[in-house]
N, C-alpha and C positions, 0 to 999 in steps of 0.2 A: 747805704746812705750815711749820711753826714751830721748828726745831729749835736754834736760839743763842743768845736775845736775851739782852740781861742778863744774860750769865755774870760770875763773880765767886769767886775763892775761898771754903773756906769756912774758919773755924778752929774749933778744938775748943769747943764750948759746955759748961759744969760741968752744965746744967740737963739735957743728952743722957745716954743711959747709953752706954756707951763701946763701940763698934759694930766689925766688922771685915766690910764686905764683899768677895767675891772674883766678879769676873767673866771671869778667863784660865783657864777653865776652866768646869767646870759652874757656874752660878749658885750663892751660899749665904752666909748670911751668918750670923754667931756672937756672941757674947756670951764673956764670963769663963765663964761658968755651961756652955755649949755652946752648940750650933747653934739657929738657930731655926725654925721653922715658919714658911715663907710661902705657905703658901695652895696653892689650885688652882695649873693649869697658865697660868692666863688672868691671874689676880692675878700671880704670876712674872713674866710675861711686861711687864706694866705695870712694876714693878721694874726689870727688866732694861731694860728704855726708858728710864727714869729716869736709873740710874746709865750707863748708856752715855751721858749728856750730864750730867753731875754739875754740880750748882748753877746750873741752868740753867735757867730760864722752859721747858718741853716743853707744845709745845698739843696741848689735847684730841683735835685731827684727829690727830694724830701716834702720841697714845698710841691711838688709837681705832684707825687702823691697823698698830700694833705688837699688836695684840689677834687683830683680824677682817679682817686683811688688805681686800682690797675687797666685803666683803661681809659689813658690821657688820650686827646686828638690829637694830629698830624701837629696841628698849631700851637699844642701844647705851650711851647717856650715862647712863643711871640704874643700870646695871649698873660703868659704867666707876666711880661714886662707889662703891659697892659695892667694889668691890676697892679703892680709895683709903683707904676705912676701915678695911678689914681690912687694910694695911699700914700706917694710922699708929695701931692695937692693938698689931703685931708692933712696930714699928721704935722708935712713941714721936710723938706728933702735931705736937711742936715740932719735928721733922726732917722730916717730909712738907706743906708749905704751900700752898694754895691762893691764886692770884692770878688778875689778871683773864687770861683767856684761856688760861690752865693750869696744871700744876702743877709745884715744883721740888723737888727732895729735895737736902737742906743735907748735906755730907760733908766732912768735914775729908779733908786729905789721906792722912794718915796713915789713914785709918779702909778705906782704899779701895783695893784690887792696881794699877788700871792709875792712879791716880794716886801713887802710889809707885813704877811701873815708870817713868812718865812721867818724875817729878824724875831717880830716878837715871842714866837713859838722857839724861837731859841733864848732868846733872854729870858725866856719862863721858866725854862728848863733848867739854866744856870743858876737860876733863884732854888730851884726846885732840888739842884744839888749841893747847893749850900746851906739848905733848912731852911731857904726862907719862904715859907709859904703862902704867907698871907700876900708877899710881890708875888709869888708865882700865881697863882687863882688870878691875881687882878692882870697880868700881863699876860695870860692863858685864856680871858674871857676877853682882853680885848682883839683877839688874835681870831677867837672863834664868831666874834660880831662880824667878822669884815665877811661870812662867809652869807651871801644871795642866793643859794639853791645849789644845783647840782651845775657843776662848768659844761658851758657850752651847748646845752641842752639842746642848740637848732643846726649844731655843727658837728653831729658824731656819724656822717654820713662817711668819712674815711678812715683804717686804722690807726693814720698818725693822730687823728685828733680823738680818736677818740682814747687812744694811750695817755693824751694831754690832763684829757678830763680824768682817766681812773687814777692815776699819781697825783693829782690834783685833791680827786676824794680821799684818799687813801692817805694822803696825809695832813686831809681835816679829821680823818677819824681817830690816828695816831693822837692828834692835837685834843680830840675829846677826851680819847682816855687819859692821855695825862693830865687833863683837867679834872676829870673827875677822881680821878686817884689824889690830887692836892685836896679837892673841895671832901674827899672824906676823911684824908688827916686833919681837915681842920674840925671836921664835925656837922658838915652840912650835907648829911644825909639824905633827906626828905629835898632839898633841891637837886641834888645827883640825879635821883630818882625819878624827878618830872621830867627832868631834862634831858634824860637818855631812852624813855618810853618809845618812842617815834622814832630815835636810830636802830636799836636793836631789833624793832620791828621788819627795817629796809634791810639789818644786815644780820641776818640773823646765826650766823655761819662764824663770825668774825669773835674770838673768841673772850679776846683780853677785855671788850666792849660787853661783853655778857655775863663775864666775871663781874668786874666792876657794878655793872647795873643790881645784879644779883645782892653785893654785899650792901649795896643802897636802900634798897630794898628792904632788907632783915635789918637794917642799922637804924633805917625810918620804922621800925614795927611794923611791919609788913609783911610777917614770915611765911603764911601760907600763899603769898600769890609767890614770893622767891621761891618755896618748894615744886608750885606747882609750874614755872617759870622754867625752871630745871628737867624737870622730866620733862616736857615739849622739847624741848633743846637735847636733851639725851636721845630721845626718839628723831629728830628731825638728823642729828648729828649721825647716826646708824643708820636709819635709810636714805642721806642722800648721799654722805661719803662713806658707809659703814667704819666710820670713827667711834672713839668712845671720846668722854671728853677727855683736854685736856688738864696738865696738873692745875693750873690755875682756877678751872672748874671744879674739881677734884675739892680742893683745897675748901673752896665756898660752900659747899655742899655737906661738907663737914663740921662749918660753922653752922649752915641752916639744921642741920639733925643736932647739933648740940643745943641747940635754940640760946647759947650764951654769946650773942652780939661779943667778935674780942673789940678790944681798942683799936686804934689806927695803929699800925706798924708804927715801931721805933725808925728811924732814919739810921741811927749808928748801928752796926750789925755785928761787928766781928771781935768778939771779946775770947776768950779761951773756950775752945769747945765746940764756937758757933761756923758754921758753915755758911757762905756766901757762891753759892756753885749756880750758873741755870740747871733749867732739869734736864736729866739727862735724856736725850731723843729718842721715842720709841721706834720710831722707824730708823732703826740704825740694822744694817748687814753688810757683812768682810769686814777685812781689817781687824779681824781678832785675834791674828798673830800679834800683828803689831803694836796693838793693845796691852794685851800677854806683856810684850818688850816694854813698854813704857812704865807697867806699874813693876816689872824687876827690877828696870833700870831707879825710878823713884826711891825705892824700898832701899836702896844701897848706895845713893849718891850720896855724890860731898860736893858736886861743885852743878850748874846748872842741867836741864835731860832738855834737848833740845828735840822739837819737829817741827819741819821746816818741809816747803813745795809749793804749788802753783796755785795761783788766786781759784777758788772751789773743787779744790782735792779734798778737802774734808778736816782740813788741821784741827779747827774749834772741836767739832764735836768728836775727833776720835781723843783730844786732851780731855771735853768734859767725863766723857766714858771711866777715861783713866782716873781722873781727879775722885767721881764718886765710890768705882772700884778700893781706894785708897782710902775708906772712911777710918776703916780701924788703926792705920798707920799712923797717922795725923790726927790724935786726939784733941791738941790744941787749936786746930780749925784749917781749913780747905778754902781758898779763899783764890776770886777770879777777876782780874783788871782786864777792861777791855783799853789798848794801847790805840785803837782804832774806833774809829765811829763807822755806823751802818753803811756807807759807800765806801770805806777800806782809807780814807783819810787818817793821816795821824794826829791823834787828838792833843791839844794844847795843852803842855807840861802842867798847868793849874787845873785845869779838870781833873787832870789824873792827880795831882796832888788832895785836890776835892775830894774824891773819892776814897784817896786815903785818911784823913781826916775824918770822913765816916764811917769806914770799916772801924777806926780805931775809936771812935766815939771820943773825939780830942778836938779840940779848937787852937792847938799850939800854933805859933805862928811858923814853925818847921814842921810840917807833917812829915816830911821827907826822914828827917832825924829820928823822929816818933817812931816810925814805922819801921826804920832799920834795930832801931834798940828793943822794938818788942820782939822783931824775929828773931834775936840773938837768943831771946831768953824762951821761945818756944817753937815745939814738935810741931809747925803748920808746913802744909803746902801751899804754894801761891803761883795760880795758872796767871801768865805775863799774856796774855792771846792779841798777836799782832806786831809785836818787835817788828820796828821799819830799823833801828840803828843799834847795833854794839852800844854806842856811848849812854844813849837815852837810858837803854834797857839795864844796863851795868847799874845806874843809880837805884834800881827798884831792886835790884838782887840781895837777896837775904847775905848776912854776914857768912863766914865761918860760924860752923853752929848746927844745932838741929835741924833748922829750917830749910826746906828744898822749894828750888823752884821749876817749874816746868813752863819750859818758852815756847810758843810759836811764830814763826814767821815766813814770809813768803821768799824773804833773802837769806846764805848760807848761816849767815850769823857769825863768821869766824872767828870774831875775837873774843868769845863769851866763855870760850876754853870748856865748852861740854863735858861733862862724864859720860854722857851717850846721845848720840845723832841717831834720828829716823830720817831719812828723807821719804814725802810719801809722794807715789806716782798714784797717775789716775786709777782706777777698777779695771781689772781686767772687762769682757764681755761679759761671762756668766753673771760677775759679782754687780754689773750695772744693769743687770737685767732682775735680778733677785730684790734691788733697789724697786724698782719703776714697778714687778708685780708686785712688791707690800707696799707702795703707797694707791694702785690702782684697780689693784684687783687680779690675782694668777687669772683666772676667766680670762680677763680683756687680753694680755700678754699672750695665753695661749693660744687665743682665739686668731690674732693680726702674730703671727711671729717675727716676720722679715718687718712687718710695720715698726713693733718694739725695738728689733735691732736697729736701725732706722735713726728711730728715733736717740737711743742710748746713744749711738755710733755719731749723731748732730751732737749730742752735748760733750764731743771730747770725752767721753765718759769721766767725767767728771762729778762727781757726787751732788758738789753743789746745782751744775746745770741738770743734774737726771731727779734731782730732789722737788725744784719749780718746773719742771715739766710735769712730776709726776703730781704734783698738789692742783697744778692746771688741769690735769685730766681728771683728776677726781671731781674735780666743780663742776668741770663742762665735762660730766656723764655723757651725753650726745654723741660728744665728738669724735667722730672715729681713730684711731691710730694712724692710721694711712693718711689722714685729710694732715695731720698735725705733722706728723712727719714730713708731708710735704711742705709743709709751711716752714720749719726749721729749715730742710734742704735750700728753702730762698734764701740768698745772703744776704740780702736788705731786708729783710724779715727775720732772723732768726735771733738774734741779740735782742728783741723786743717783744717776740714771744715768751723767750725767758726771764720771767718777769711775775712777783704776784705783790697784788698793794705795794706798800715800798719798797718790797724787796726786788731788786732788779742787777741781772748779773753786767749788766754793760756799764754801772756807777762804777761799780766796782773796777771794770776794765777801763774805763776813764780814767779815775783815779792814777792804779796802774802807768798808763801813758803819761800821764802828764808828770809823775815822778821822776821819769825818763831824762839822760840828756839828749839835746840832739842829738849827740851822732850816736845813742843807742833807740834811737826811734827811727833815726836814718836807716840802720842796719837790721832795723827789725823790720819797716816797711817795705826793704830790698829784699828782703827773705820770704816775703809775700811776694814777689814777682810769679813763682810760679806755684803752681796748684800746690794747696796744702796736701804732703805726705806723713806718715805717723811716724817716720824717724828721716835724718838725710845726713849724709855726710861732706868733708870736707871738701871735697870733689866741689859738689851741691853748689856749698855755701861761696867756693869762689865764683863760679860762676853767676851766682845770684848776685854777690855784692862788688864784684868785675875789680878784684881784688888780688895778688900773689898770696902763696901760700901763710907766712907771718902776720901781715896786716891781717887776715881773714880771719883767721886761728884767733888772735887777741881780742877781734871786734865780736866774735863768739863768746868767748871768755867773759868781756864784759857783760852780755846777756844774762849768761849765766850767776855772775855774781849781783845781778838787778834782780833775779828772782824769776828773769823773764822765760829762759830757754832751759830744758832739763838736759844734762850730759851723763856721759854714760853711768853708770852705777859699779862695774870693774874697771880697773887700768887698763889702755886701747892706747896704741899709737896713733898721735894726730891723724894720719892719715887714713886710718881705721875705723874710728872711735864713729858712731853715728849718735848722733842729736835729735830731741824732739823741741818740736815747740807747741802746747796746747794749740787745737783747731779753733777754738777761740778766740784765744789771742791773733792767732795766723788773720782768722775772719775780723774781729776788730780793728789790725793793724793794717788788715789792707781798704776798709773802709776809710782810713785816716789820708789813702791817698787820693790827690784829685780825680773827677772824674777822668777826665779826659788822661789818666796814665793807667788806668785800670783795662784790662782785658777784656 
């Protein structure tokens, strides 16, 4: 199914009558005049698909299963127009549009709860990385007023809506925690406290939401129900995923037995000494060679140590591995820029400058300068994680000098003149199987074996997609292996099961695509012509893109330097050489084609 293409904002049109809909809550939408009427449960629900992808190409398969789940009628699509009418009667027909392959409903921002929740949770944020607190709390609290209960509460009868509604929660709870994380650097403890009783209650699993609450908690005087808050949560955490907590827990729990409330963290971090790293994942296996390779190569470089591969190979966490392995090297600090935000977008040059201005604990009007002239003068590491360009990345490189840096990115990187490349390919079998039983339990793996393969063997074995499968099974205990594996096996299903709270691996491949130009989306959508295989060669590829041997070869080439297609790893004569392209990608890129060219 079809769930992104051609998104676009939208802006107020004079020709529209002036709309207000609300989906952080019941569905409803209103007028000056009052509410309006929208139809049956089934029309709604078509709506609520809608606006859950606002200004958005949604195909008919999409909306058809946000209807009838798997088990549309004969009438299915003559009924689905039927409700399309009856909502651009309600809504106004120049805001409901029909294009090839489906349909989009036009929404100014302002007209819409989670895209106004959206903006202000980002301007909060903004505030929130440039110190300014006291905007962010006030632009965080008006972001979390817009929310009316749980989304869609009378329309979670299909899996597309009811995806709508958990991304919907899941990124009002993000939106809590960083609320409450501002409201306890300012020192409003005792309202943290009230105000996250009742969530952490609903989500008790959720961990950063538990943290936070906890230090609320102990910061308001409150430190034996934090203590006793904790062990429930330690005991809940061990028998329903047998987890221990995490660092962030860890962390709190240390403050509760020290019984000395600290301060709010500092905002500025990174002075000599100080380390700026995530924690390093405990559920990390393989890749320990490679590992090995990265902190040699580190230990001896002079000019950048590059790893580089396909969107959820694992690049972050096998560089934070390395980065913390490297404590002793790097006396003067360890220190990690994310170049990307959480859907794999590259994040605007002033964020990242932002950010450097806070490692360096500096307000200069050049943090850019700052940051080059302290690395000159010291022994750090600085993980780059996310490089989309040579040029960008080139400015953040430490001078000539002690300081190294360690890049990753999903493209070759070639002009960054490495002292050593990894390129990392997906887990072999074993190794994504070894993954999937330490996040789920050897029992369950041993128990379903063909299921586990199965399953790994759906995620491209790819770390990232066998890591939110393997977090999905451990929540839903229940769920058999075999049931889930089938559900991956569906192709309009399986980019959506791979998915937990925000994290969702098909942003990510959005992203991805839309980086693309034409005619390397052209040549990758043509390469989905026929059934994804785990290598294919030049042969293959003419005949998929109905090309001579030259043109075919380049239009490969280009893939490969997008990030998209992996080539071989020895020298291969063109006509030799066999190509992979993650099953993922393969699966996403052939979702990208109309229905009606698909198989």
């Amino acid at each position: 199914m079809i769930a992104g293409l051609n998104h676009r904002p939208a802006t107020p049109n004079p020709e529209r009558p002036p709309l207000r809909f609300r989906l952080l809550g019941q569905l409803a939408a209103e007028t000056g005049h009052g509410p309006l009427a929208l139809g049956s449960l089934k029309q709604r629900a078509v709506l609520a698909a809608l606006l859950g992808h606002p200004n958005t190409l949604l195909s008919t398969d999409l909306l058809t299963e946000a209807v009838w789940e798997d088990e549309p009628p004969r009438s299915a699509r003559k009924n689905l127009q039927v409700y399309v009418s009856g909502l651009r009667g309600a809504l106004g027909a120049a805001r409901l549009v029909h294009r090839p392959g489906g349909y989009e409903l036009h929404v100014a921002d302002e007209e819409l709860d989670t895209l106004r929740f959206a903006a202000l949770v980002r301007s909060g944020r903004e505030a929130a990385a440039r110190q300014d607190d006291e905007q962010a709390g006030r632009l965080l609290g008006e972001a979390l007023r817009l929310w009316a209960g749980p989304p869609l509460p009378e329309l979670r009868h299909s899996s597309a809506l009811r995806a709508v509604a958990e991304r919907l929660t899941a990124r009002y709870l993000a939106a809590v925690e960083d609320w409450a994380e501002v409201e306890l650097r300012l020192g409003h403890a005792g309202r943290v406290a009230g105000a996250l009783t009742d969530l952490t209650d609903r989500h008790p699993l959720r961990e950063r939401l538990q943290a936070v609450h906890l230090l609320a908690l102990h910061r308001a005087g409150r430190r034996a129900e934090a203590l006793a808050a904790f062990a429930q949560l330690r005991q809940q955490l061990s028998r329903e995923l047998g987890l221990s907590p995490g660092p962030e827990l860890e962390a709190c729990h240390r403050e509760l037995l020290a019984d000395r409330p600290t301060p709010p963290p500092p905002r500025a971090a990174a002075r000599s000494g100080r380390t700026v790293l995530p924690p390093d994942t405990t559920a990390f296996t393989g890749r320990e060679q490679q590992a090995a390779e990265l902190v040699r190569a580190a230990r001896r470089a002079e000019r950048p140590v590059v790893l580089t591969g396909p969107i959820g190979v694992g690049k972050t966490a096998l560089a934070i591995r390395a980065a913390h392995a490297l404590r002793d090297d790097f006396p003067d600090g360890r220190l990690f820029i994310h170049l990307r935000d959480a859907t794999g977008r590259a994040r605007e040059p002033r964020a990242v400058a932002a950010d450097l201005a806070r490692l360096l604990a500096t307000d200069t009007a050049d943090p850019l300068q700052t940051w080059r002239e302290w690395l000159a003068e010291h022994r750090a590491l600085v993980v780059l994680d996310g490089a989309s360009d040579d040029h960008t990345t080139h400015a953040l490189l430490p001078p000539p000098g002690p300081a190294v840096a360690l890049v990753t990115g999903r493209t070759p990187l070639p002009g960054l003149g490495a002292t050593h490349r990894t390129d990392l390919a997906p887990f072999t079998l074993p190794e994504a199987l070894a993954l999937l039983s330490l996040l789920v339990g050897t029992h369950r793996v041993d128990a379903a074996p063909t299921a586990a393969e199965r399953i790994v063997t759906a995620c491209g074995l790819l770390p990232a997609a066998v890591r939110l499968a393997g977090y999905k099974l451990a929540a839903l205990r229940h769920l058999p292996l075999d049931e889930f594996a089938d559900r991956l096996a569906d192709p309009h299903r399986a980019l959506d099961e791979l998915a937990v709270g925000e994290t969702r691996l098909r942003d990510r491949l959005d992203t991805q695509w839309h980086a693309l130009t034409p005619d390397q989306r052209t040549t990758l959508t043509h390469l989905t012509r026929h059934p994804w295989t785990p290598t294919f060669d030049l042969t293959h590829a003419r005949h998929a893109l109905d090309l001579p041997p030259a043109p075919a070869l380049a239009a490969l080439e280009h893939l490969i330097l997008a990030g998209v297609l992996l080539c071989p790893t020895e020298e291969a004569p063109a006509h030799t050489a066999h190509y992979s392209l993650p099953r993922l990608t393969h699966l996403h890129a052939h979702l990208q084609r109309p229905a009606s060219d698909r198989p």
